[in-house]
C-alpha positions as CSV (number, residue, x, y, z in Angstrom):
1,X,20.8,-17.7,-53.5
2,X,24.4,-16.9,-52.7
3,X,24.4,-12.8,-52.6
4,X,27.5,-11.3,-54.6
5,X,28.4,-9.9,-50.8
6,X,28.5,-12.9,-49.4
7,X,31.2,-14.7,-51.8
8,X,33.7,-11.4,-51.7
9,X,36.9,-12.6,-50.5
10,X,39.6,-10.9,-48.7
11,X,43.1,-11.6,-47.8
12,X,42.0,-11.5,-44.0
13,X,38.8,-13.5,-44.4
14,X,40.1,-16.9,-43.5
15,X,42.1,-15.5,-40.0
16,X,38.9,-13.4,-39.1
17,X,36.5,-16.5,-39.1
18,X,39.6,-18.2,-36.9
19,X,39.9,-15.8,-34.6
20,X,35.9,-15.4,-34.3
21,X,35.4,-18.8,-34.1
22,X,38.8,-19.5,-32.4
23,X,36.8,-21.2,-28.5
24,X,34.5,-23.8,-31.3
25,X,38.1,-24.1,-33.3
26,X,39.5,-25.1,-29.8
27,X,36.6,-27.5,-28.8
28,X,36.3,-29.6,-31.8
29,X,40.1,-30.0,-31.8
30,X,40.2,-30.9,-28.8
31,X,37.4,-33.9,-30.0
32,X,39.7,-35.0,-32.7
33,X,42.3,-35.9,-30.6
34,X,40.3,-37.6,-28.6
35,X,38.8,-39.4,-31.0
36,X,41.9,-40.4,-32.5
37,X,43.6,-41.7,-29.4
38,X,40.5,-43.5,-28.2
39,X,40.9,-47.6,-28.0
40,X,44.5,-47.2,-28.1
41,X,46.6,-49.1,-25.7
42,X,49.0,-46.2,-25.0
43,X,46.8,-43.4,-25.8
44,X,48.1,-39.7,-25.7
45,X,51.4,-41.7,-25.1
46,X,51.9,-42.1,-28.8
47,X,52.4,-38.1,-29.5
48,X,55.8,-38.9,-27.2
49,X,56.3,-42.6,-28.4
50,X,56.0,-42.2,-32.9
51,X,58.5,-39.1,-33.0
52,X,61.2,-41.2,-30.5
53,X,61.0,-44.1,-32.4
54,X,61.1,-42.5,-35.7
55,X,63.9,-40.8,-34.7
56,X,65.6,-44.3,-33.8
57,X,64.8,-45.4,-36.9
58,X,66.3,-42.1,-38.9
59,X,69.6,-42.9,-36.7
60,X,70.1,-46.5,-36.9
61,X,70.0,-45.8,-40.7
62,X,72.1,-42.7,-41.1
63,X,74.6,-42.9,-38.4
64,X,74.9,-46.7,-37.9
65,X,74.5,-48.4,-41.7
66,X,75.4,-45.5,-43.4
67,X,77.9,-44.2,-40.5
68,X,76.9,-40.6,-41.5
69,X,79.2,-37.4,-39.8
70,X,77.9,-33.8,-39.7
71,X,81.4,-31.1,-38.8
72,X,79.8,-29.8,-35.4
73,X,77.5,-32.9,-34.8
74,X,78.8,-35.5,-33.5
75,X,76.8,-37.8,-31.4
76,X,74.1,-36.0,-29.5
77,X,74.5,-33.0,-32.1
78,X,73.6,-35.4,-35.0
79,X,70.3,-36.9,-33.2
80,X,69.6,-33.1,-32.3
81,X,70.6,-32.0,-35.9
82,X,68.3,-34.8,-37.2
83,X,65.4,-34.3,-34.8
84,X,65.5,-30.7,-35.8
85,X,64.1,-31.7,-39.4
86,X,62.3,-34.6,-38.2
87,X,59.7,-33.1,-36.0
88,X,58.6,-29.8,-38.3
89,X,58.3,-32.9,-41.0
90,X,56.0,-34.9,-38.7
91,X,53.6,-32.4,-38.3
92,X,53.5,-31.5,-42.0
93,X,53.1,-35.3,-43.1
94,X,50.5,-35.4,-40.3
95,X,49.0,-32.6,-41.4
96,X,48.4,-33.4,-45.1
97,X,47.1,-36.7,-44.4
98,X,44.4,-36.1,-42.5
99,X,44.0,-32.9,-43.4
100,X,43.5,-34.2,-47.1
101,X,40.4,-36.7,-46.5
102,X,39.1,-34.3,-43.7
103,X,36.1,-33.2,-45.6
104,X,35.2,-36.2,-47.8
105,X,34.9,-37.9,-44.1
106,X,33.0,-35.6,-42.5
107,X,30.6,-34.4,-45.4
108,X,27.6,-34.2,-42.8
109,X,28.9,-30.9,-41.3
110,X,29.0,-29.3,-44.5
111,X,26.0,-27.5,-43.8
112,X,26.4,-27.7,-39.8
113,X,25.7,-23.8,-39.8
114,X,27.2,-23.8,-36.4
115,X,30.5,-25.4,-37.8
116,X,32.0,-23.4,-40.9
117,X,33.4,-25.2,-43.2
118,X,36.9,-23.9,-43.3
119,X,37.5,-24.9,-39.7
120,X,36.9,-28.9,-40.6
121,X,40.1,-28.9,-42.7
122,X,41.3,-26.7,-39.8
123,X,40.8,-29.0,-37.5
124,X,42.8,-31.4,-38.8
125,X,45.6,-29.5,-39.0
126,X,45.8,-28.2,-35.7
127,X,44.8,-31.5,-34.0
128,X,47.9,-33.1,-36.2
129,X,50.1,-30.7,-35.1
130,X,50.3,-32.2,-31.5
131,X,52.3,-34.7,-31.9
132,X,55.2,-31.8,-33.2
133,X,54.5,-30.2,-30.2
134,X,54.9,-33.1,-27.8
135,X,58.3,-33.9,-30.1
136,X,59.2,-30.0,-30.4
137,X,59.3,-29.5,-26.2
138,X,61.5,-32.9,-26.5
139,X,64.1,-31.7,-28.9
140,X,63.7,-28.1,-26.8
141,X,65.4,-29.8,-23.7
142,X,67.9,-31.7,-25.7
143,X,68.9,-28.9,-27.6
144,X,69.0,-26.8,-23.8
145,X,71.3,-29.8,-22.6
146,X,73.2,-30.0,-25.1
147,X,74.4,-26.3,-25.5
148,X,73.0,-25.8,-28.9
149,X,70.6,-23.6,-27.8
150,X,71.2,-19.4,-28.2
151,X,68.4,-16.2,-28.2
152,X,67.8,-17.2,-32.2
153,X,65.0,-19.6,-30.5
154,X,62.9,-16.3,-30.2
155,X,62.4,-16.9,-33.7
156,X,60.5,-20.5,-33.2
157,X,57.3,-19.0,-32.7
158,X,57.1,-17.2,-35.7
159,X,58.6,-19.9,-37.7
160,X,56.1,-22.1,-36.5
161,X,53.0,-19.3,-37.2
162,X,54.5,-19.4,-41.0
163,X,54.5,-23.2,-40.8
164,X,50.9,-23.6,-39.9
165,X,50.0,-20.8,-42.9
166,X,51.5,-23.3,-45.3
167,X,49.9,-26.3,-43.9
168,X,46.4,-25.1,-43.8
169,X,46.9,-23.3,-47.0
170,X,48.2,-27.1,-48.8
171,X,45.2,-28.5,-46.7
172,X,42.7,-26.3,-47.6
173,X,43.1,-27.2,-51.6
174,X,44.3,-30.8,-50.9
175,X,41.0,-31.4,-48.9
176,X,38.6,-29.9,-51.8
177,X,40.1,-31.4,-54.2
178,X,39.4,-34.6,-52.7
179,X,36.1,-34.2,-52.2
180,X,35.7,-34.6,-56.0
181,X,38.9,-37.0,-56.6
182,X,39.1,-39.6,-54.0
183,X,42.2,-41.0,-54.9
184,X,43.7,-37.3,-54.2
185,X,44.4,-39.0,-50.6
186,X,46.5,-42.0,-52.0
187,X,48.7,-39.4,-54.0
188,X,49.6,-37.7,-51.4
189,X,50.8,-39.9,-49.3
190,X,53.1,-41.0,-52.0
191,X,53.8,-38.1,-52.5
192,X,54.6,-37.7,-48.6
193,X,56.5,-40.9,-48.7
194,X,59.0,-39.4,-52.0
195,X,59.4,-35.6,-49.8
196,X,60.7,-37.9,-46.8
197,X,63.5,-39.5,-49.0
198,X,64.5,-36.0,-51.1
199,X,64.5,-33.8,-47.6
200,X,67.6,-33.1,-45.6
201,X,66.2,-34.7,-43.2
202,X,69.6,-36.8,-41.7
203,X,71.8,-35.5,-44.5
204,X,72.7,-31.6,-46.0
205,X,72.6,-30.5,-49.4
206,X,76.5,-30.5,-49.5
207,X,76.1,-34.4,-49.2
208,X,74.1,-35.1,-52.3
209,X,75.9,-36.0,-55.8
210,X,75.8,-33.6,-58.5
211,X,73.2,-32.7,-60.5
212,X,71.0,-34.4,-58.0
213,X,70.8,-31.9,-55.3
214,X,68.9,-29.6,-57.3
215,X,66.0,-32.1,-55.8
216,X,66.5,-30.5,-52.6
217,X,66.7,-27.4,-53.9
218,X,63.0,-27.5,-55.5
219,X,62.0,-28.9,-52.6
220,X,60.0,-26.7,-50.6
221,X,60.3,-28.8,-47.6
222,X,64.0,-27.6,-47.5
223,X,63.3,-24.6,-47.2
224,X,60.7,-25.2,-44.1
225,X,64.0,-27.3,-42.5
226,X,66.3,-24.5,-42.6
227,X,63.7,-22.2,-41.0
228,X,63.5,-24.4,-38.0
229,X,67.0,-25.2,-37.8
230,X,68.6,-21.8,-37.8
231,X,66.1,-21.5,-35.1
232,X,67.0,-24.1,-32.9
233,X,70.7,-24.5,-33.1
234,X,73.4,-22.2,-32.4
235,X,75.4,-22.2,-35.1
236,X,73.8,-22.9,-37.9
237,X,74.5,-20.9,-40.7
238,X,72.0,-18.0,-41.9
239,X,70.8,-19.0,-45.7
240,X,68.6,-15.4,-46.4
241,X,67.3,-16.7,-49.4
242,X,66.1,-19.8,-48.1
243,X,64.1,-17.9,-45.0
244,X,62.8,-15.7,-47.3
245,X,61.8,-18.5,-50.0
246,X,59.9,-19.9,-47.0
247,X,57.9,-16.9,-45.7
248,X,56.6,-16.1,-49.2
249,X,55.7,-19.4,-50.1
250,X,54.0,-20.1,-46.9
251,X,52.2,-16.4,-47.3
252,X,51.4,-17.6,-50.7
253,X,50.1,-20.7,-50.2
254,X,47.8,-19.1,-47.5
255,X,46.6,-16.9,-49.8
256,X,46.2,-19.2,-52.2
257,X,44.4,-22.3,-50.6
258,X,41.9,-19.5,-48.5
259,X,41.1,-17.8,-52.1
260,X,40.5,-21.8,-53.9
261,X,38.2,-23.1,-50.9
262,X,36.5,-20.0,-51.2
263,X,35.4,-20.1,-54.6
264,X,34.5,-23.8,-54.6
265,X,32.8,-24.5,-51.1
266,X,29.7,-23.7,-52.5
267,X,30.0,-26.7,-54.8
268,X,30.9,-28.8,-52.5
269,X,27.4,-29.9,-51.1
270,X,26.7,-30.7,-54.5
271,X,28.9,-33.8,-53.5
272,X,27.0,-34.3,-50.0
């Protein structure tokens, strides 16, 4: 029996048990990756190798078929300007894909009472996030080298701390959900695959037709894009509303996705 103390939630609940558990967070993260780059013929290698070669592919597209220009990026500004959204977007497709099946595959540490439940979906967030880290101190030297660089980079670390609220907030839902609903996992990667295409990613808002571009402004994504790249380069223009559209939805979806796996992890071994 569950006493009514017991299932009280708090704003700060969620960050308390990561912070208390933050050495076993650190250890089983460290696992995962492991685990993950274990048989593989390059290894670790691939945090470097998948964001370089998705970035070829972003510029062969944009810059050679479709022979795109950005005023202010021209050559190595436009592979920095794209990189800039590229990389924050790897760890957050990353992130819901594993993050989203992170339970249903590991339903034996459900009641691993040395494990809390919260940190599995954790896990997969932070142990995703390493290949945006690998592909973040990348993009830091270009954008050093290339003189796009300016003190607004003291903002990166708290752009990034909002980042990881919204991913384990989305992760935290995503991965309860499917617990119950399997096929939770294939819509999310389509709906992964549709963000890619509708984020300005290799193009700006400016660039897209009409009534169209409202897409990009619904997108939340966008808003995550503009966060990083005021960050990074010099200067790019300050959109308040778009910073501050970011910080409450990320707040909100923290909030959110801690309060929902709250009130239904005690179902969840029903599923075991």
């Amino acid at each position: 029996m569950i006493s009514s103390k017991s299932m009280r939630w708090h704003p700060t609940h969620l960050l308390r048990l990561v912070l208390k558990n933050r050495r076993v967070l650190f250890a089983v993260t460290k696992v995962e990756l492991e685990k993950r780059h274990s048989g593989s013929a390059f290894g670790r290698l691939w945090l470097l190798l998948y964001p370089l070669l998705l970035l070829s592919i972003y510029l062969f597209i944009y810059a050679v078929v479709f022979k795109t220009q950005l005023p202010g990026y021209e050559g190595l500004g436009y592979a920095i300007y794209v990189f800039c959204g590229l990389i924050p977007f790897i760890g957050l497709s990353e992130s819901l894909s594993a993050g989203t099946v992170s339970l249903r595959q590991n339903m034996h540490l459900i009641k691993n009472v040395m494990l809390p439940i919260e940190l599995v979906p954790i896990r997969a967030v932070f142990a995703s996030l390493a290949t945006q880290m690998v592909g973040m101190a990348v993009l830091l030297i270009l954008v050093l080298w290339g003189g796009y660089a300016s003190l607004k980079l003291l903002w990166l670390p708290l752009v990034l701390f909002f980042q990881v609220l919204l991913l384990v907030g989305l992760v935290l839902i995503l991965s309860a959900l499917a617990v119950a609903l399997p096929d939770i996992g294939n819509v999310v990667n389509l709906l992964i695959l549709l963000i890619m295409f509708v984020s300005p990613i290799g193009f700006t808002r400016d660039m897209v037709p009409g009534a169209f571009a409202i897409l990009v402004d619904l997108n939340p994504v966008s808003h995550m894009l503009e966060a990083f790249r005021y960050s990074l380069l010099v200067n790019y223009p300050f959109n308040g509303f778009k910073l501050l559209m970011f910080v409450l939805l990320s707040s909100g979806v923290f909030l959110l996705g801690s309060l929902f796996f709250h009130r239904f992890k005690g179902v969840l071994v029903d599923y075991e």
